[in-house]
N, C-alpha and C positions, 0 to 999 in steps of 0.2 A: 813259219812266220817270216822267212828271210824275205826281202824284195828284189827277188830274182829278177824284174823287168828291170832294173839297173846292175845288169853287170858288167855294163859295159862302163861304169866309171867306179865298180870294183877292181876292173884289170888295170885302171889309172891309179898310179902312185904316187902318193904325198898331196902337196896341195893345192894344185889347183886340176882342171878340167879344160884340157883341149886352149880356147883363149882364155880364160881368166887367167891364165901364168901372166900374162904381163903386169896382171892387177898386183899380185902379190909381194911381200918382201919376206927377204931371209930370216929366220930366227921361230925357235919356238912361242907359240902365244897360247897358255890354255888360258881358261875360264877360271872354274872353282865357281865361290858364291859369295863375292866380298863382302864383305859390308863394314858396318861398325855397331860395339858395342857399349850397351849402357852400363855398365858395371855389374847388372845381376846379381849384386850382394844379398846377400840375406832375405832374397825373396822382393828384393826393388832392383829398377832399372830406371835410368833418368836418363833423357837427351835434350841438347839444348838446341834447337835448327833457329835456324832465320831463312824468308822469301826474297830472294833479291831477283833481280835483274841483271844478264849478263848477255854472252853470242856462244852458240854451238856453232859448227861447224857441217860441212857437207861433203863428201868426196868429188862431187862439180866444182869445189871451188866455196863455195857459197858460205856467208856467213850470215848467221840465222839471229835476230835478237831473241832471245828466250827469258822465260822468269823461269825459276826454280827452287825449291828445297838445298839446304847447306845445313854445312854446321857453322854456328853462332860459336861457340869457344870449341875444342880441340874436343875429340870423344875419348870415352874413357877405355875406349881403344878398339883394335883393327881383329876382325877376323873374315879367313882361319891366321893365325896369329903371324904366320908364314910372310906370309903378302905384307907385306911396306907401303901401307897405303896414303893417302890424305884426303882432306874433304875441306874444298871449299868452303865460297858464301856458297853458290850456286851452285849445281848440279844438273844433269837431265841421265837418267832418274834421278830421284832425290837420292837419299844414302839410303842404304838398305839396313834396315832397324834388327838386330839378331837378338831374341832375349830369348827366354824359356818359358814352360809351362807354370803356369800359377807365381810367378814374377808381375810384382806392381807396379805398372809402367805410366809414368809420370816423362811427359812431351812439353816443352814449352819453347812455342811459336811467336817469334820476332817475327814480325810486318818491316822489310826494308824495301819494298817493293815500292815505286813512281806512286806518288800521290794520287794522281791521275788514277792507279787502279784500284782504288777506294781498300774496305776491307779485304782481308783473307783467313784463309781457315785451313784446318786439317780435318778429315773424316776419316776414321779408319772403319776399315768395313768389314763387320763383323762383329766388333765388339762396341759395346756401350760405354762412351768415354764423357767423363765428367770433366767442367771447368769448373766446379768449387772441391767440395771433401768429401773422399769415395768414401764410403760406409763399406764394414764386413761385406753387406746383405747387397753390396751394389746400389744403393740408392746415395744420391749425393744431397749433401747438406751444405750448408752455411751461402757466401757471397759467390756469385760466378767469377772469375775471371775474366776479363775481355769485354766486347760487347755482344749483342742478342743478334743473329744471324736467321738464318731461314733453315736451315739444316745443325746448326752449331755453333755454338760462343766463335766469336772470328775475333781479329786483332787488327784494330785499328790500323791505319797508317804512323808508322814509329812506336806504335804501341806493342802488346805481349799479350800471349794467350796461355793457359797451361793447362794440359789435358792428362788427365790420371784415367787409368781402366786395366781392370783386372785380363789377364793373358791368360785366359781360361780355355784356347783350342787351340792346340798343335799345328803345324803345317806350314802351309804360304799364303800370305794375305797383303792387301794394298791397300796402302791410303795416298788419298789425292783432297784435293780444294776441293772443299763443300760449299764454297761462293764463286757466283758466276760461272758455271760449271763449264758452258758451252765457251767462254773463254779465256779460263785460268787454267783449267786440265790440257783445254791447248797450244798453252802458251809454256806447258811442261812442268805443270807443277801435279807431280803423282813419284809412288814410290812404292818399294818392297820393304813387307814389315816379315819376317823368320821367328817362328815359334819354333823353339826346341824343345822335346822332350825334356820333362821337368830335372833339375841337377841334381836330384837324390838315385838319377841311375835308370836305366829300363831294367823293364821287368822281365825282358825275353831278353834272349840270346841271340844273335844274330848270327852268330858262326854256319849254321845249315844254308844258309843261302849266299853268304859270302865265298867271296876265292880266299879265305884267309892264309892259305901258307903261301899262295903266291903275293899276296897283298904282304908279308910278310919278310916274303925275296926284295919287294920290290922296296923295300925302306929297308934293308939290310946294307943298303949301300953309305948312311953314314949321312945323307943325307935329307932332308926330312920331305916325305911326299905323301904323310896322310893331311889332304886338307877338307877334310869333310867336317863340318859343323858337327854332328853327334853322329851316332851309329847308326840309327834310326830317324826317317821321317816324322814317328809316331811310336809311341809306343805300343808295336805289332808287332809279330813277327814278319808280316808279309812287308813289315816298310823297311828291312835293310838295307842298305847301297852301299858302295863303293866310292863312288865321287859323285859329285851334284854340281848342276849348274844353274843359272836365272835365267828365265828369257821373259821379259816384257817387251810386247809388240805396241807399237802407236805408228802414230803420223802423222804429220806437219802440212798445214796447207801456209805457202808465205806469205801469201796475201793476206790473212789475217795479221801476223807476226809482223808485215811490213806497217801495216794500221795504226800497229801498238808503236810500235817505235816512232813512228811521226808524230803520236799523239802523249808520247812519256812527258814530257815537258809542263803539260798542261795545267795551271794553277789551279788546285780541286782541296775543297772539303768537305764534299759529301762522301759520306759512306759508302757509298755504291760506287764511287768514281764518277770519273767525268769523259770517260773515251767512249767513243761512237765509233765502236769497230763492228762491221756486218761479218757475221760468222757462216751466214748463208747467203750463198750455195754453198757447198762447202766442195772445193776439190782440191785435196792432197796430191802434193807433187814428189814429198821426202816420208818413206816407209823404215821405221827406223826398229832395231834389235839393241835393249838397252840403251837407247838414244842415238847409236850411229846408224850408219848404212854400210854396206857392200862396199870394196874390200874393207873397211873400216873397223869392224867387225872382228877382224883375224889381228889387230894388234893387241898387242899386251894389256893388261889391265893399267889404270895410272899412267898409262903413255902422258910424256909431257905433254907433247903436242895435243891431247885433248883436257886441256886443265878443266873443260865442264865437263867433260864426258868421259867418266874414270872405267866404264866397267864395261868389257867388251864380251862376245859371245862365241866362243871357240870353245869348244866340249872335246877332249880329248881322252882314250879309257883304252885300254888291253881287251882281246878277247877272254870273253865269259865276266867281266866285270859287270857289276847291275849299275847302269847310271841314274842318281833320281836328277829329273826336268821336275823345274818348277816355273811354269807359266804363267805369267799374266797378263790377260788384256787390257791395255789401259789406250787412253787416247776417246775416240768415237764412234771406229765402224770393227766389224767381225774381220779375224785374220786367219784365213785357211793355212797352217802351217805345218809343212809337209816333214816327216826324218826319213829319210832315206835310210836304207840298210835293215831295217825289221821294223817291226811295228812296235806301238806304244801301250803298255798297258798302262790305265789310268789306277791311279791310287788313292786319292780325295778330290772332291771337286768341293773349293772354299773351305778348305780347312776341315772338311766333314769325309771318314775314310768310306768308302764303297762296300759293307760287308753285309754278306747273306746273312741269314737267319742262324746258320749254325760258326759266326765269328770271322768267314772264309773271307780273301778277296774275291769280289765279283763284279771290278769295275773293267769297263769293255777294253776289247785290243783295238788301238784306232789306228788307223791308214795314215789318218791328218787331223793335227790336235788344234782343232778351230777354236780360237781365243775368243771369247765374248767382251766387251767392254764389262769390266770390273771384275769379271769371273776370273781363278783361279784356278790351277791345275797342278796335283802333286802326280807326278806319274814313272813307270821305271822303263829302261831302256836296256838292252843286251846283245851285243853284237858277237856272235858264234859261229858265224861263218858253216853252219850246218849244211851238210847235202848240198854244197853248190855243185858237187860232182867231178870238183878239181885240188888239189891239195894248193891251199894255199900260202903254202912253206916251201912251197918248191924242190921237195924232194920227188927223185927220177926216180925211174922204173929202172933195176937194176942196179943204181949207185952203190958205191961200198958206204956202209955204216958210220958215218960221219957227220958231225952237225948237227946237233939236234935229235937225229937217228940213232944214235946209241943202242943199242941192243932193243932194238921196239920189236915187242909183241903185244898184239891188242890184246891178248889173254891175260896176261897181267898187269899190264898199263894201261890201260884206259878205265874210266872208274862205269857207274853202274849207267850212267848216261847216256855215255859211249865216246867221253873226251878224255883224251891225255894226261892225265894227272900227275901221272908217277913220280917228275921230276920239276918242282915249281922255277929251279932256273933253266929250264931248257929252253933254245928257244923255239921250240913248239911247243909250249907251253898250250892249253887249253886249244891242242887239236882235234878240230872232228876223226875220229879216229877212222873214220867208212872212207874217207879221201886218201886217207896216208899213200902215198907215191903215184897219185892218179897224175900225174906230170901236164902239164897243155901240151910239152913237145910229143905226149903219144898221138897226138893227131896235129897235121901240121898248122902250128901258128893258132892252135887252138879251134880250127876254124866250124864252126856249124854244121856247113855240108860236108862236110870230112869226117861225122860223129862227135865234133867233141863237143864242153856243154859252155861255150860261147866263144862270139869271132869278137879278137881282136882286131883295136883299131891299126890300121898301119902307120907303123913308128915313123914314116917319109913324113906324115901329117901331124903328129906332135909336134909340139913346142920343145924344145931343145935346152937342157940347163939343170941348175944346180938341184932342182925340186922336183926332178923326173930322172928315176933310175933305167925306163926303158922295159922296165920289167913289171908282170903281174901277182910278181909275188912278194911275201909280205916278210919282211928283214933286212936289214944290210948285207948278209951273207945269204942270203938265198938265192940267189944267182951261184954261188958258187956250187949249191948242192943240185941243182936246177940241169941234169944231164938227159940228154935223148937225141935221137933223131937230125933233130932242129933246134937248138939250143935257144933260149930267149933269156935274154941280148942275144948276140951274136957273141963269139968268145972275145974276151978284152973291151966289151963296150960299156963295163958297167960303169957306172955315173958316180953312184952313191961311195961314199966311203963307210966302211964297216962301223965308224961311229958315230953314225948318222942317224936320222930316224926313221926313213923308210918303212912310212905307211900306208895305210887304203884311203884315201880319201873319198867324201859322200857327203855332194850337198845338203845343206836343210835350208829349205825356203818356202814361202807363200806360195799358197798354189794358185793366186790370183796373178794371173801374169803381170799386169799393170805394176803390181806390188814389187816386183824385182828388178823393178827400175831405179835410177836416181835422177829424177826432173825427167821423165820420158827415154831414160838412156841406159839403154841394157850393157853391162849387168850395172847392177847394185842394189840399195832400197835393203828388202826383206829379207835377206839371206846372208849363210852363212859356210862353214866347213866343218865338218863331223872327221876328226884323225882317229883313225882305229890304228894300235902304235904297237908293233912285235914287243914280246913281253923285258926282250934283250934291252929295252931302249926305256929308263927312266923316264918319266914324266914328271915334272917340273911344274909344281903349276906357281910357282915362284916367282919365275921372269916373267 
């Protein structure tokens, strides 16, 4: 399953590729899957949001007027608990809702949204949500909340809505404005709603699919780096993971946005509003990953500098970790989005698992995980570095036993797979064991026509600097075990310092080219960085 047509920006290290190094800035940024929670006491969860109007931002420069999802008073708190988060009025996405299974989820929706754009509403999709009083049986009784919409009780202008519904399916799900659809979802008002297996515990064990003794190294250090919501996407065994991240794809056209903003002002008391904005044709010029674009994307989550736009898209994980991707499309058109480095196997589509007849997964391996508008996607990821035919630890042919190398014999150390197990701190940790000391310098410079199994690019033509060690292999030390022929670096040119992170870097982006643009301007828009990170090197997803 590897994607051997890109090794050539498997031999590039850390994060960027060829020119985007100028795009990037220093410092770790992962993901995780922020969001906030509603208390989940005793089987309820309550959030209190409000619609407002606010400005995102664009890496051209641009400042975009947006509506969005906030929180109305302070949530009853942040997770994974880790992360230091905050939550506006506004947002783009809205906040990402975390509750559990069979938890009764009561939403109430403030309208602080321009007169001008009449009612608004929340839909969440997939489940049946009432504005007056949920019954055991799902049926709702007594007075509605709000007023009578086309899709759903909405909320006046200054008025309040309150949506109660039972959290009866596991997974990843969105809700967005069920008023005006064609121009309140594009004015960024949509969100991620997280169903966690219910709080009385899973029923399966996840340990057989986990790295747990190395997940286990890897928080021995005192500081805390499990930031996975629960163990499980579902209560499966097939849904175990290691870390998880969100990726909601959309897009911006600003000619609509610019409409809205000249026409906010407008003295309106109808329900529907009173803007005459033309939604068609529709041409998007801003492709956004959790609301930003390219490089925008690789900063930390809560950067100040995006007070609307808190949650960014940088997925970071060890080899042999299971990543879960939780996707969705929100916005209007289909998003071909591509992961680089293996393929993707799918897990649920809309909160519903993929299983055969006899309990098994059996949702497909995808190449490219095309987002639908409102469709979801729970899916696992695993980067292993299998049979590329080069050790990617950079131990030589011949070196003394050093490094990582310690007394290796595939006979006893490598488990029934055929990876490295033996030792969960080493740093070849979860080695293809078939590679071990296939070095590049046994053919020079690694090159193709020389036998080896790919040509590097020429380091004259890299980008030069703190984020490129020069080298195709994966650690801060591996240059130093990295002996042959032709040594790569050359001796003395290593970059990185040994307490660095030096990793593989692997774009993920739209496979629609237009899409990894920002305003017609390569790169940016739909894309992203995949850090595959030596086991040596904590992951943070803190900062």
């Amino acid at each position: 399953m590897q994607d051997n047509h890109k090794l050539f920006a498997v031999a590039r290290r850390h994060r960027f590729i060829g020119g985007l190094a100028s795009l990037l800035v220093a410092g770790a940024a992962q993901a995780a899957a922020p969001g906030i929670t509603g208390g989940s006491v005793s089987g309820s969860a309550s959030f209190d949001l409000v619609a407002s109007a606010g400005y995102t931002t664009q890496p051209d420069g641009a400042s975009i007027y947006t509506w969005g999802y906030g929180c109305n008073t302070p949530p009853a708190g942040f997770a994974p608990a880790a992360i230091a988060g905050f939550c506006g009025q506004m947002q783009l996405p809205g906040p990402t809702l975390i509750v559990h299974k069979g938890d009764t989820v009561a939403v109430t929706l403030h309208n602080n949204l321009p007169a001008a754009a009449g009612n608004t509403s929340i839909v969440f999709s997939g489940f049946k949500a009432c504005a007056a009083t949920l019954n055991p049986d799902g049926t709702c009784t007594g007075t509605a909340s709000g007023t009578p919409g086309l899709l759903t009780q909405e909320a006046a202008h200054a008025g309040a809505v309150t949506y109660t519904f039972k959290a009866d399916a596991e997974g990843t799900h969105s809700y967005y404005s069920g008023t005006q659809g064609d121009l309140q979802v594009e004015m960024g008002m949509y969100g991620a709603l997280i169903v966690l297996p219910s709080t009385t515990g899973l029923s399966v064990s996840c340990a057989a699919t986990q790295v747990t003794a190395a997940q286990q190294a890897d928080r021995g250090s005192g500081s805390p780096s499990d930031f996975r919501l629960a163990g499980a996407a579902y209560d499966h065994g097939s849904a175990c993971y290691d870390r998880e991240y969100v990726f909601q794809t959309s897009e911006m056209d600003p000619r609509i946005h610019e409409q809205a903003a000249a026409q906010a002002a407008i003295a309106c008391n109808s329900p529907a509003g009173c803007m005459n904005v033309e939604t068609e044709p529709y041409h998007p010029a801003y492709f956004l990953l959790n609301g930003r674009s390219m490089p925008d994307t690789l900063d930390p989550n809560y950067t100040p500098q995006y007070p609307n736009q808190p949650y960014n898209a940088n997925p970071h994980l060890h080899p042999g970790e299971v990543m879960l991707l939780r996707i969705i499309g929100q916005g209007r058109l289909q998003h071909p989005f591509h992961e680089h480095a293996n393929h993707v196997r799918v897990l649920a589509r809309d909160g519903q698992m993929l299983l055969n007849a006899n309990g098994k997964l059996s949702g497909p391996l995808l190449f490219t995980t095309t987002t639908s508008p409102g469709q979801t996607i729970d899916a696992l990821f695993q980067y292993v570095g299998k049979n590329l035919n080069w050790d990617i630890y950079g131990h030589g042919v011949g070196v003394a036993a050093s490094g990582g190398d310690v007394d290796f014999n595939p006979a006893t150390d490598c488990d029934a797979n055929g990876f490295f197990t033996k030792t969960p701190t080493a740093n070849n940790f979860y080695e293809w064991c078939g590679d071990h000391r296939k070095a590049l310098e046994v053919k020079p410079f690694g090159n193709v026509g020389s036998g080896g199994p790919v040509t590097l690019p020429d380091p004259n033509v890299l980008t030069n600097g703190p984020w490129y060690s020069g080298s195709p292999y994966l650690g801060p030390d591996a240059n130093l075990r990295s002996v042959g022929p032709t040594p790569i670096p050359p001796f003395g040119t290593i970059a990185n310092s040994p307490s660095s992170e030096a990793g593989f870097a692997f774009m993920w982006h739209s496979h629609n080219e237009r899409e990894i643009t920002t305003n017609n301007i390569f790169p940016g828009g739909l894309m992203t960085m995949l850090l595959v990170d030596p086991w040596v090197y904590l992951i943070d997803e803190s900062k």
